[in-house]
N, C-alpha and C positions, 0 to 999 in steps of 0.2 A: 486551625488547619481546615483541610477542607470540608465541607459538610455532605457534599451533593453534588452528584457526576451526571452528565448529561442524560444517560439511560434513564439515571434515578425519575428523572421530572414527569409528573405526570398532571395532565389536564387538571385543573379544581387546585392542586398543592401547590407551597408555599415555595421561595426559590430565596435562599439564605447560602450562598459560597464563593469560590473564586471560579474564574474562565479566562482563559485568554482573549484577548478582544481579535479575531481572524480576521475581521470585516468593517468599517465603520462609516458611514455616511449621515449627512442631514439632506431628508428630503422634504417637499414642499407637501401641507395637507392640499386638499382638493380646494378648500377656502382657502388662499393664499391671505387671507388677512389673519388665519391663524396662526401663519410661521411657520414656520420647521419641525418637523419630528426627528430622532434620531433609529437610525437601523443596525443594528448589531450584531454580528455574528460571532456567536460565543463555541468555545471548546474545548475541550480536554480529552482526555489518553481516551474514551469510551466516545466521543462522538462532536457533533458540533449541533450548533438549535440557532433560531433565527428570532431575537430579541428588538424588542423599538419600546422607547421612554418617549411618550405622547405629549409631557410635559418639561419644558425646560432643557428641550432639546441643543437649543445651540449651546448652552452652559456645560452640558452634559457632554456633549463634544469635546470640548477642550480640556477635558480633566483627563483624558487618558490618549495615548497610541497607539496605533495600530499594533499588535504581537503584544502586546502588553498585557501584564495578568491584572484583571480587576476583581476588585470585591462589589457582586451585585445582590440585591433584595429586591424582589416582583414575586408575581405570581406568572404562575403559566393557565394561560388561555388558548383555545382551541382557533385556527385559523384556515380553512382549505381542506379540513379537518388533517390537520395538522400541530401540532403543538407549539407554542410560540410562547416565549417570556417576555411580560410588559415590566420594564424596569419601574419601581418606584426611586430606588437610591441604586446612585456607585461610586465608588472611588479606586482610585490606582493603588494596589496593592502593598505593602510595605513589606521590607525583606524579613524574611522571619515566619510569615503568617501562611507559607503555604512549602508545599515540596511538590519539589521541580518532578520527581515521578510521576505526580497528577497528572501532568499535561503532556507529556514526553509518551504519543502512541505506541498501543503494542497489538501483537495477536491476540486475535479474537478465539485462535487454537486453543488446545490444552496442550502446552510445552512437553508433559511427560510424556503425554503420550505418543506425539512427533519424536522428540527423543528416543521411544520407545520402536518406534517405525525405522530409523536409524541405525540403531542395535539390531533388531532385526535382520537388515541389510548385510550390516557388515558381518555378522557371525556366517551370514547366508554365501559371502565371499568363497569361491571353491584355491581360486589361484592366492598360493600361501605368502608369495612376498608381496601382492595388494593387500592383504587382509593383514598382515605383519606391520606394514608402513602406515596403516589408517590407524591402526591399533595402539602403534607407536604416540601418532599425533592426540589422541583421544586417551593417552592414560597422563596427561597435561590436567593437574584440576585446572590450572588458569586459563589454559587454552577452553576447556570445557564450557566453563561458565560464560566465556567470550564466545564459543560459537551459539551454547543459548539464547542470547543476549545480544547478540550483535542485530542491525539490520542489516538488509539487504541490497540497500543503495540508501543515498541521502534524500531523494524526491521521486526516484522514476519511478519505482516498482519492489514492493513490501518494506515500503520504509518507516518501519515499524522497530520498537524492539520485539523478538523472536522471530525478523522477519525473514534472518537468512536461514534460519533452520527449517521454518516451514515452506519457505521457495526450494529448498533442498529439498523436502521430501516429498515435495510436489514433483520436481525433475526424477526424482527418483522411480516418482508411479508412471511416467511419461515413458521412462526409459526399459523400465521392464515391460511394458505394452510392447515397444518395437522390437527389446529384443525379444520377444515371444512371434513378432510378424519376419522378420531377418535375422536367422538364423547364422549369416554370415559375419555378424558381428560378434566382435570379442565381449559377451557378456559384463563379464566382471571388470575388464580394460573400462565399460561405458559407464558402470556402477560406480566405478573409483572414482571416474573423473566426475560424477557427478556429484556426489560428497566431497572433492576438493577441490572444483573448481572456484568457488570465491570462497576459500579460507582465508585471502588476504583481509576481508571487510572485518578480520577480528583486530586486527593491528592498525587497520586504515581507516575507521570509524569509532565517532566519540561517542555519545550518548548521556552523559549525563544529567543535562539542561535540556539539551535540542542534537536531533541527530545532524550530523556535521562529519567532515572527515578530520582525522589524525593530521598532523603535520608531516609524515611518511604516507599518509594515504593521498592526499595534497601532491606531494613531492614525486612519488615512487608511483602509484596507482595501485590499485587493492590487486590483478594481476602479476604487476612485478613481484609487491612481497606474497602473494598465493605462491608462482613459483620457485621461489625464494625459499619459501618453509620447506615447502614439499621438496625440494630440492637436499636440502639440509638432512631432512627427517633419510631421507632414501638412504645419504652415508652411513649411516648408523642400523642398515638391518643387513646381516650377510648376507654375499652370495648375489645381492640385488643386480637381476639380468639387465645390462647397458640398454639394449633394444626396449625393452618394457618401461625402462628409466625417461628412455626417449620420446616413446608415444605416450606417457601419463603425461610427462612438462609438456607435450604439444598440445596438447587437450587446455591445458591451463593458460597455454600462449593464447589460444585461437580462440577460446569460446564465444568471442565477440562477433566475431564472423567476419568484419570489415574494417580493415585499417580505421574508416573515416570514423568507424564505433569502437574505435580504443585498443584493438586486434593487435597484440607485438606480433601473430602471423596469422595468414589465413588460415583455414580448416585445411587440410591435406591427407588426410586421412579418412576412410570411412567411419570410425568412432567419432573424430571430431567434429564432422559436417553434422554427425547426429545430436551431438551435444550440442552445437550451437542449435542449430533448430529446437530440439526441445525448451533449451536452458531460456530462448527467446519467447515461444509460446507460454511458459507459465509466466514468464516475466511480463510480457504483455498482456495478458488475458490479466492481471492485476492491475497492471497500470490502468485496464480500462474502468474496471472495477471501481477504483481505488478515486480516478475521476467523474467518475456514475455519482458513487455514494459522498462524496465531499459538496457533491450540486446541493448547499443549499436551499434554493428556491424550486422547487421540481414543478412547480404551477405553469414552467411554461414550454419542458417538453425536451428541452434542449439542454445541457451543460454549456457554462460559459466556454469562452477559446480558450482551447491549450495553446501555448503558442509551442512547445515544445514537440507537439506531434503537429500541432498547422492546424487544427480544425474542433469545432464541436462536436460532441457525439450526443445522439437520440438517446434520450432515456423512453419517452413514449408520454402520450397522451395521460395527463392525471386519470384515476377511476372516474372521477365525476363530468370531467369533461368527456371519456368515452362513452359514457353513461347516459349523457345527453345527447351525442351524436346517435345515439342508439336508437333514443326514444323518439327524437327525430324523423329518425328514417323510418322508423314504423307507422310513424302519421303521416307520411306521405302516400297518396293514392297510389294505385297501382293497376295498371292497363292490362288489362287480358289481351292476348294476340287477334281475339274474335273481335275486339271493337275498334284494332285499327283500318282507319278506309284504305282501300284497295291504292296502287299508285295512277295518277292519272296519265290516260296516254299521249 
């Protein structure tokens, strides 16, 4: 099983476990009469590391593919002062020797206590058939364990396991902010819908291997069966106000904001206009994240192209290259105003 997760590695020790191979290239030494090296980027559920086998690169290539989980031995050396595994051996994994949870992302949260932010929430619910209908969906152990446990999309944004609970209670902290600035807004109408607006990604997404959608998550969209359930859940608490019935399932339709972004309607509401804007800010503000911290190579400033947002994003200047610009500029002479000549006339 596995021995050693990417946090674990540290400069000087030993590197004995499995990774998935993310990345793999042979590129040319500076001597081109030496050959090939190979470049590796390895990874699992805690992070990814930038690996090269100096010898017997092209061989070393063709033993494994890309996404594929290998078993490697090196040691880790320091690089940009960064840490880097020089492979001595690898080979392609065999089934049996590793579990698929190693590699399968999740929160870097503590789940209870997100959980626990959650609970909070809802007990905090004033309006009694919101808090009756949430209450309802949450006394589900198997619903429970699936909203822990689900992510939050398959690639855009906290697609992680735990990742919709903790985008949830991220939209949650967004939502109580505003409604503390708009007072005009139905508190608790914003609160619900932020706790059930992607309930669907419990039934629409897999995760056991690789996060992936359901074959109803595929088909339906994690919106259709969100208000699907919450629809369901509503018949079953008495007395449930049709109006209130109305503006919670519109919240779940719209959240997206824009037909062309998956919207069954626009936002038409003031609750809903504020959900999609929130639910979008924590969702982006991870995505960027989320493409920050995957840049492998940070030596040159930039993250490779997203193609799905169109563009690179800055991460910055390494330390030591700022470091150098620094020291740079401080050795340049510098002109006092008294020794510039006059202009000629």
């Amino acid at each position: 099983m596995k021995k050693q997760f990417v946090r674990d590695l540290k400069v000087g020790g030993k590197v004995v476990s499995f990774f998935v191979a993310k990345y793999k290239m042979l590129e040319d030494f500076r001597d081109k009469t030496k050959g090939q090296y190979l470049t590796v980027v390895l990874a699992d559920r805690t992070g990814q590391i930038l690996a090269r086998a100096w010898e017997q690169g092209p061989e070393l290539y063709k033993q494994f593919e890309k996404d594929e989980i290998i078993a490697v031995r090196g040691r880790v050396e320091e690089y940009l002062e960064r840490p880097q595994v020089i492979i001595e051996k690898l080979r392609r994994a065999k089934p049996g020797e590793y579990s698929p949870q190693d590699f399968v992302p999740q929160t870097e949260q503590p789940v209870d206590r997100l959980w626990a932010t959650l609970q909070e929430t809802i007990a905090g619910l004033t309006n009694p058939h919101l808090k009756a209908l949430i209450e309802s969906l949450f006394a589900d152990p198997a619903f429970v364990e699936g909203f822990r446990l689900a992510p939050a999309s398959k690639a855009l944004h906290h697609a992680y396991l735990g990742g919709l609970l903790e985008y949830v209670t991220e939209v949650i902290a967004l939502a109580k902010t505003l409604i503390g600035l708009y007072p005009q807004l139905d508190g608790d109408l914003l609160l619900a819908g932020a706790i059930l607006h992607d309930v669907g990604m419990v039934a629409g997404a897999k995760y056991e291997w690789e996060i992936d959608y359901t074959d109803e998550g595929r088909l339906l969209g994690h919106i259709v069966l969100g208000e699907r359930r919450v629809a369901a859940a509503i018949q079953t608490i008495p007395d449930f106000p049709p109006e209130l019935a109305l503006r919670l399932q519109h919240l779940i339709l719209s959240h997206h904001g824009r037909y062309e972004w998956g919207a069954v309607r626009e936002p038409q509401t003031l609750e809903a206009a504020a959900l999609h804007y929130l639910a979008e800010t924590a969702s982006q503000v991870n995505r960027f994240q989320q493409i920050i911290e995957g840049q492998w190579d940070t030596s040159k400033g930039w993250t490779e192209f997203d193609r799905t947002l169109g563009r690179s994003l800055y991460i910055g200047k390494p330390p030591e290259a700022a470091e150098a610009e620094m020291t740079a500029a401080a050795s340049q002479p510098t002109t006092a105003l008294s020794e510039i000549p006059p202009a000629q006339k």
